[in-house]
N, C-alpha and C positions, 0 to 999 in steps of 0.2 A: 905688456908694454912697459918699457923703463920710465922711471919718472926723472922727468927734467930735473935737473939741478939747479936750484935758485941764485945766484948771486947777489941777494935782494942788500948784504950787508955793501959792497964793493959801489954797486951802484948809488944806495944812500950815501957815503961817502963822496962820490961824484957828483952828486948833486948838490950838497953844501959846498961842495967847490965853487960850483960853475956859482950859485947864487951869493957867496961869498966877493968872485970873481966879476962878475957880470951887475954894474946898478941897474943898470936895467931889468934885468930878470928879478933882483931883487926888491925895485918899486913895484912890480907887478904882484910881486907874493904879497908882498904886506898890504897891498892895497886889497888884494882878496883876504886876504885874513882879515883886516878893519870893516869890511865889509861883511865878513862871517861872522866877526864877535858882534858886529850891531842887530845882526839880524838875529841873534842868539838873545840878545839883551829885550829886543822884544818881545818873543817866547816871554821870557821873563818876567817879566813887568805886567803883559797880557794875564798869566798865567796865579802873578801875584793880585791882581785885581779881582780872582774869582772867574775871568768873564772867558767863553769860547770865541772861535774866529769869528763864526757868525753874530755873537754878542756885539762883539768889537766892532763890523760892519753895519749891524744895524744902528750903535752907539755915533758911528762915526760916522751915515752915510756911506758908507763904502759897501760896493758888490764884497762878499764876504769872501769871492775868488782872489779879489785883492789885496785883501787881509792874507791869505793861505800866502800867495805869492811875494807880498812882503817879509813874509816867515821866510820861506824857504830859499834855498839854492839854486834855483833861477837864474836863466841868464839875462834875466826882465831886475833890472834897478824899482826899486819902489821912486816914484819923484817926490818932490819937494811936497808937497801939497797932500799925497798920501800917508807921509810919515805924521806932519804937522795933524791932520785932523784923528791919527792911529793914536799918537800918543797923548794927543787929546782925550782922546776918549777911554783910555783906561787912567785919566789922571794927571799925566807926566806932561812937560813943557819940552822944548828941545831948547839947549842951550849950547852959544859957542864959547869956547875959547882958544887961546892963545896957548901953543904947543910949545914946549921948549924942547930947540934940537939940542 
């Protein structure tokens, strides 16, 4: 059986186009990328505090499934009130600010 030939370079190339080309496609990626780096940052933070998921959900009240699915890449958003009491409980505050474009 012959093996397919990839065009894997040509096609990445097309793709920085279209998101180059397209705001809209490119609101959506960054939006999931800020959303992958947050969800990365709690790993992080969890991870730095010593504590497991299940730590973290008993710390914080939270089913420890909700902890797992806050971590991961899910198509389930963690809400407001999830994050607040996660980073709570490994320490951390949530803070806003003002972005500059």
């Amino acid at each position: 059986m012959p093996f397919i030939k990839s065009n894997a370079a040509q096609e990445d190339k097309e793709l920085q186009a279209m998101i180059v080309s397209d705001p809209e496609v490119k609101s959506h990626i960054d939006d999931f990328n800020a959303e992958y780096e947050f969800r990365k940052k709690l790993i992080i933070v969890r991870k730095n505090a010593g504590l497991t998921q299940k730590q973290v959900g008993m710390l914080s009240g939270l089913d420890y499934r909700a902890i797992s699915r806050a971590e991961s890449n899910s198509d389930i958003s963690p809400n407001l009130r999830t994050i607040v009491k996660y980073l709570n409980a490994v320490g951390y505050e949530l803070d806003i600010k003002k972005v500059a474009y």
